[in-house]
C-alpha positions as CSV (number, residue, x, y, z in Angstrom):
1,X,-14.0,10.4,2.2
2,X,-12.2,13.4,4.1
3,X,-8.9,12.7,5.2
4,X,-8.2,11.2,8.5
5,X,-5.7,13.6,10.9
6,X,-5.6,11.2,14.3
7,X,-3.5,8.5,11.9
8,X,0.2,9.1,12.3
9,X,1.4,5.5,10.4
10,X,-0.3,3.2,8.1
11,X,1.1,-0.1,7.8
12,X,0.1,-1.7,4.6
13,X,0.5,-6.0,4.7
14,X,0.9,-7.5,1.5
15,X,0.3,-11.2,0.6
16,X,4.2,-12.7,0.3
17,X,5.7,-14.0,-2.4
18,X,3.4,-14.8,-5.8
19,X,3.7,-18.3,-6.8
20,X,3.4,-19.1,-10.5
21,X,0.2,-19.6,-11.8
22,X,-1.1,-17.1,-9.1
23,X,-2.8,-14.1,-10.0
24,X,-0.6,-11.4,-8.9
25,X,-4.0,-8.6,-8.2
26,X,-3.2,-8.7,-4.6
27,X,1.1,-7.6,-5.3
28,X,-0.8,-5.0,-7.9
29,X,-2.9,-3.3,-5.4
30,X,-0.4,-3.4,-2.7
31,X,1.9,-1.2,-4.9
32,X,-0.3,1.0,-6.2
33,X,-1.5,1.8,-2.5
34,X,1.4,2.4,-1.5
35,X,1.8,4.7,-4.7
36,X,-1.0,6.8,-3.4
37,X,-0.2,6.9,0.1
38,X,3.1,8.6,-1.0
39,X,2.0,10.9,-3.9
40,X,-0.4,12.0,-0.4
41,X,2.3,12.1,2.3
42,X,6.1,14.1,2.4
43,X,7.2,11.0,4.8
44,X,6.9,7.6,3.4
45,X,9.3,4.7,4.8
46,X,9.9,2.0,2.3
């Protein structure tokens, strides 16, 4: 997929606090996205 240059900001949402017994996929894939979103960008607010 070529990269988009009309974004300026992506805000990423994750799904709150894991309760136990809760798979935690959704915190997993939240951090690693926004893993690759900074290895991509110089500017990355946290």
């Amino acid at each position: 997929m070529p990269r988009r240059t009309d974004l300026r900001r992506i805000l990423l949402l994750g799904s709150g606090p894991i309760v136990i017994g809760q798979a935690c996929e959704f915190d997993y894939s939240g951090t690693q996205a926004c893993k690759a979103l900074r290895s991509r960008v110089t500017r990355s607010s946290s």
